[in-house]
N, C-alpha and C positions, 0 to 999 in steps of 0.2 A: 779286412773283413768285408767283402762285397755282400753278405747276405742280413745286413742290419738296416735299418730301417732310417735311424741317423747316427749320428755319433751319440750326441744325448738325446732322450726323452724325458723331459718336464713334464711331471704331474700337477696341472691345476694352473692358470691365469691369474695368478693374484698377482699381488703387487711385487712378492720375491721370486713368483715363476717367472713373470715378466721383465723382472729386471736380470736373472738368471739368464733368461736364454738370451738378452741382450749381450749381456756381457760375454756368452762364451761365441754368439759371432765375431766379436773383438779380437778372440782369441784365435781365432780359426777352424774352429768348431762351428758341426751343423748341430742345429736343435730343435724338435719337433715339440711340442705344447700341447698338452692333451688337456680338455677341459670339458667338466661336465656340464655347466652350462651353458647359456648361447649367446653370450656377452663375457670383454672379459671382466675380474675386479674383483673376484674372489666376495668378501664379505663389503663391499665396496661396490655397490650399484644403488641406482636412480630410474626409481619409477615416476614414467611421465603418466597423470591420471589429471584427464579435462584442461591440460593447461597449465596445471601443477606441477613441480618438481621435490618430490618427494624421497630421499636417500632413505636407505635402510638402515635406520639408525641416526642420528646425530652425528656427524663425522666433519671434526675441521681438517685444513691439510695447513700446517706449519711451515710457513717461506725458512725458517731459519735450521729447520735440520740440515745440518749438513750435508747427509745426502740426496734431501732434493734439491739441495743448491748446485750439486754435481751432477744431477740427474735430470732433471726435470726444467723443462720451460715453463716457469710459470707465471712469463708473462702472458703468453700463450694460449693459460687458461683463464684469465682474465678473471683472475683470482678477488673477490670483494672479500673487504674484513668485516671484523662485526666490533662494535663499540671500544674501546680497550678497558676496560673495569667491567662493573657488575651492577646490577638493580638487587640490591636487599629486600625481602618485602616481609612485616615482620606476621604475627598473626591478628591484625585488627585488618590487616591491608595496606600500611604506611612503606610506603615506599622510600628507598633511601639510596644515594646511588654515592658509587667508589670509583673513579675513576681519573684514569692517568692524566695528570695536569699538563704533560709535556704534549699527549696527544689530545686533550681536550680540554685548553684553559678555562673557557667557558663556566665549566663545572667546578672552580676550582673552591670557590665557596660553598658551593654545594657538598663538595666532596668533604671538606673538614669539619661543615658541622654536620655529616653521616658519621662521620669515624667519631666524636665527639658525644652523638646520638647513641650510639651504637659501644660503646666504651670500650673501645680502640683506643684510643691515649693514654690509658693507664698504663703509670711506669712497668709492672710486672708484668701484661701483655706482651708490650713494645718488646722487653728484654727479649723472652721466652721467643717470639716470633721470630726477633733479630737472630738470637741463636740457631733458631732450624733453619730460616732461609740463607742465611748470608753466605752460606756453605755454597749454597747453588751458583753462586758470581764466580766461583774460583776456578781453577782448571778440571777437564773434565777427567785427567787422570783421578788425581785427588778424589774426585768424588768416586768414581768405580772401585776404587781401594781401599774407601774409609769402610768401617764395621758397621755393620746393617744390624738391621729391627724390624718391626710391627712398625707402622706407620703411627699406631695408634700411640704406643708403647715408649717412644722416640718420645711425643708431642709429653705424653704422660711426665717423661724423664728430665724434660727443656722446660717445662714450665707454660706448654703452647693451651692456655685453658681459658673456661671462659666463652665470652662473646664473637672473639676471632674464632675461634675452633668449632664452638657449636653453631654458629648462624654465619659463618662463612667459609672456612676452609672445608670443613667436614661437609656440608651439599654439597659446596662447587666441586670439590673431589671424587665425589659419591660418586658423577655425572661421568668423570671422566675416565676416572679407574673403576666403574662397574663395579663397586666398593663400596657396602654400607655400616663395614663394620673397624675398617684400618687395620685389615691385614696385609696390604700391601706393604710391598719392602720398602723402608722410607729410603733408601738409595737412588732407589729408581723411581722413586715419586720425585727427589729434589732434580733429579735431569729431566722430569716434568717442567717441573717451576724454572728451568734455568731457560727452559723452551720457550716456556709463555713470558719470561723478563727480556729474551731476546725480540719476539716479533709478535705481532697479534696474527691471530688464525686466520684463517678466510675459509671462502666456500669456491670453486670455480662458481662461473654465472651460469653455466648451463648445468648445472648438477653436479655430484661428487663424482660421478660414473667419469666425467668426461679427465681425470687424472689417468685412471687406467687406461683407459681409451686413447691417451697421446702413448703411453708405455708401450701400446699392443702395434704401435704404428712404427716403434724403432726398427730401426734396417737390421735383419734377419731373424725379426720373431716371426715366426711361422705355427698359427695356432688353429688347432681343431677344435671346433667346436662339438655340443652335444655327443663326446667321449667320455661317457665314466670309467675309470678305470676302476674295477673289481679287484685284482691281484696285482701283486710286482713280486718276481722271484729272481733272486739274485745270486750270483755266479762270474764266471770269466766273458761271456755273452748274457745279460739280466734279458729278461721279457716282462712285457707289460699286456697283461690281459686284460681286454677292450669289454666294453658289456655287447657290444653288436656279435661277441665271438672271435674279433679280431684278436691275433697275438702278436706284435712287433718286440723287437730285440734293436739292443744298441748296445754301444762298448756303456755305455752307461746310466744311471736314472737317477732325476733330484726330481723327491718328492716335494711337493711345495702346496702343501694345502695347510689344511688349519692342523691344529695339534689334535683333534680329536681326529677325523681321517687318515691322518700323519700315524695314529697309534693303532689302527685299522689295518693298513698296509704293511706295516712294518713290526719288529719287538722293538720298537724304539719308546724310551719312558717321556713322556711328553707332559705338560703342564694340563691340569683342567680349566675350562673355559666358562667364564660370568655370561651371566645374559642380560638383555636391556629391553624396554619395551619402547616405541617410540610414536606417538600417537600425532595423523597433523590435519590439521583444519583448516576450512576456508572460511576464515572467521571476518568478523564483522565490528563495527564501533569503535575500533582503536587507531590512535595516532601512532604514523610510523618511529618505531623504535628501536634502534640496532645494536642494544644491549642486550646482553644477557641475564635472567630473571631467574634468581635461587631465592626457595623458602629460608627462609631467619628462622623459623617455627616448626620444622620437621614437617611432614606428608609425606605423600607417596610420589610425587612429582620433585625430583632432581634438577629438573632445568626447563625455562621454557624459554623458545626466541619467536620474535617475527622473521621468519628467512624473506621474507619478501622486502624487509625493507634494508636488511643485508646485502643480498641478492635481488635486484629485483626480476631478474632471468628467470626466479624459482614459481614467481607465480601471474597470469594475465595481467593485462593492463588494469588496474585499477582494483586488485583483489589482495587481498591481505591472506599470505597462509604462516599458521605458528604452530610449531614443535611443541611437543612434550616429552619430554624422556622420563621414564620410571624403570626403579630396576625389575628386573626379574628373576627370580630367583625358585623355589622348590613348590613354595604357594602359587605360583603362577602369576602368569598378569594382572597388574593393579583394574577395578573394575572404572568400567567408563563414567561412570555417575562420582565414583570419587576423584576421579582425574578433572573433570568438570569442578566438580565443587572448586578444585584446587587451584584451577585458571582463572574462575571467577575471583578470587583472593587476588591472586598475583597478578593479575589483568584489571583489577580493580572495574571488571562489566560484568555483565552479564553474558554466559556463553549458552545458553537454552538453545540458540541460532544457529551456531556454529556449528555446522554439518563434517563429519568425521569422512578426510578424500581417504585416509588408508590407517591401517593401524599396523603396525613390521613388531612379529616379538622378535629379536634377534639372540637365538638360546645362545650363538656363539662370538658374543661380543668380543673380545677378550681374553688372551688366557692369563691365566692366574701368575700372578708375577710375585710369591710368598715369597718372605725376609730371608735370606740368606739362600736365595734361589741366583746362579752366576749370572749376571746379565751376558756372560756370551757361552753358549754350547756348544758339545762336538756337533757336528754334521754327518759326520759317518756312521753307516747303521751295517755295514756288511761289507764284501768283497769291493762292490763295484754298484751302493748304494747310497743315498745322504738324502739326508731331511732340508729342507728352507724353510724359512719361516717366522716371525712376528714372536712365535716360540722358541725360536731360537736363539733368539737377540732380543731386547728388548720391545714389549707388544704395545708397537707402534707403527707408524707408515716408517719413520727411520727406522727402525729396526728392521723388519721386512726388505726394505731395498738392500740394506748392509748383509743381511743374511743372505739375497740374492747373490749377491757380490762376492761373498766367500763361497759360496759353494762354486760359483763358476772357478772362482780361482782355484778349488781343491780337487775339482775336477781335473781342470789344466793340468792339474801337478800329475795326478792320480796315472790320466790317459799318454801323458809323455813319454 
């Protein structure tokens, strides 16, 4: 076919376009990147504002997925971790911290009489928790095969109630699965927990942008920027209709955006997507702290950290910047005056000071990852079409690369 544009065309720069057309240069395929905006990373970018590094969203990148162990340099990006445990804070403002004695003996006093505090030691806790987690150490077949549930529903059935569930599992989770109610499938939550028992998260030092940013730099991504693609129609030669009026054709197309776009494009049935709000400051009065801070007490605030003393790349010499995550949902974003209240609680100061550098609602955090939903989909949506995507696999940064991954290889097979 001399009259195509490349072999593939990638819709969209995320993190499974970009590990997609990495892979089909492996292959021996060309691959063109179409992306509509001007940076790559999909729902994965960093706004720099006065000095600040500000991601969109709360976003850690996990050393221990296996596919960024296969993929990614990340010594590279000079990945900092953040605390290993948690700061509980309950509703007077008492602060109580949990944390891993292997990587913080320091705390280890602290930490038993938090769990003690907090009535964590009770035999029917312990069981109940033993029960749902312990599953997560085993093999990761095992887990993708056992019989799934409501998250909620699961905890309900084990006995997970209480102290542990309401003033910890249930925030820290809220934050992570964009989940305030445990519909999520407890399958795919415990290959959560098996993520976070293998390695603590980090941040690159220069922002979360700069993961995608080494992705967009492998040998034969070739990516366009400020291309929206409008249409894809599919056939023995598919074309991709550019919004500038351009029309390119190739033996074939991996759509790779989110699942709402993905169902735009395509009749492909795609998951729906949670949203989050993530609000960051250049706040003031606080000792650096590189834990992470969940409400004991319910709010509207799921999580709050200092990235600055995480990262100190994220913010000027001598400035303190801290997150807040809230979900978002059909009410809309949590109002700034109760997010405030709610920093002052968990921050135990006063935040009156603390000047607001950006606020990101992110409508498309996530897509919805419900119980008895497969952790792995077809890709194929037509002749000589497939979906990539976070929706495809599991909605994670592993998921997304692995989905990259298959579709290069179903392509290969497809174009042979």
């Amino acid at each position: 076919m001399s009259d195509i544009d490349a072999d593939v065309i990638v819709v969209g720069a995320g993190i499974a376009g970009l590990r997609c057309a990495a892979a089909l240069h492996r292959r021996g395929l060309t691959a063109r990147v179409l992306e509509a905006d001007t940076a790559p990373g999909g729902r994965i970018r960093t706004d720099v504002v006065d000095g600040f590094r500000c991601d969109r969203g709360f976003q850690l990148l996990n050393p221990s997925y296996p596919a960024v162990r296969r993929h990614v340099d990340v010594d590279a990006l000079d990945l900092r971790t953040a605390g290993r445990g948690v700061r509980v804070v309950d509703g007077s403002g008492r602060s109580r911290t949990l944390a891993d004695p292997t990587r913080h003996p320091g705390l280890l006093a602290a930490t038993v009489r938090s769990a003690v505090g907090l009535g964590l030691v009770r035999p029917r806790a312990v069981v109940g928790a033993a029960r749902w987690a312990l599953p997560a150490l085993g093999p990761v077949r095992r887990l993708e095969s056992a019989p799934d549930a409501a998250l909620a529903a699961d905890w309900d059935r084990l006995g997970v109630r209480g102290p542990l569930r309401e003033s910890i599992l249930s925030p820290f989770l809220s934050g992570v699965l964009a989940d305030g109610v445990g519909d999520t499938s407890d399958r795919y939550v415990r290959l959560v927990l098996r993520s976070f028992l293998l390695a603590t998260p980090g941040v690159p030092d220069r922002g979360m942008q700069a993961f995608p940013e080494q992705l967009a730099r492998a040998e034969g991504v070739d990516v366009t920027y400020s291309a929206r693609v409008e249409r894809v129609t599919d056939g023995a030669v598919p074309e991709v209709g550019v919004a500038d009026g351009a029309t390119l054709r190739a033996r074939a197309v991996v759509i790779a955006t989110d699942a709402s776009d993905a169902a735009d494009l395509t009749a492909a049935a795609t998951s729906p997507m949670r949203g989050l709000s993530t609000w960051w400051f250049d706040a003031d009065g606080l000792e650096p702290d590189a834990f992470l801070r969940i409400s004991g007490a319910g709010g509207v605030v799921v999580n709050t950290a200092q990235l600055s003393a995480i990262a100190p790349g994220y913010a000027p010499p001598g400035r303190t910047l801290v997150e807040a995550t809230t979900l978002l949902g059909d009410a809309g974003p949590a109002e700034e005056a109760a997010v405030r209240a709610e920093l002052t609680r968990l921050w135990a100061t006063s935040t009156a000071s603390w000047r607001v550098i950006v606020h990101h609602d992110v409508t498309r955090a996530l897509p919805v990852q419900a119980a008895g939903t497969p952790l792995r989909r077809p890709l194929r949506t037509g002749e000589r079409v497939l979906v990539a995507g976070d929706h495809r696999d599991t909605p994670s940064i592993q998921g997304a690369l692995v989905s990259g991954g298959r579709a290069a290889a179903e392509v290969a097979r497809l174009l042979s």
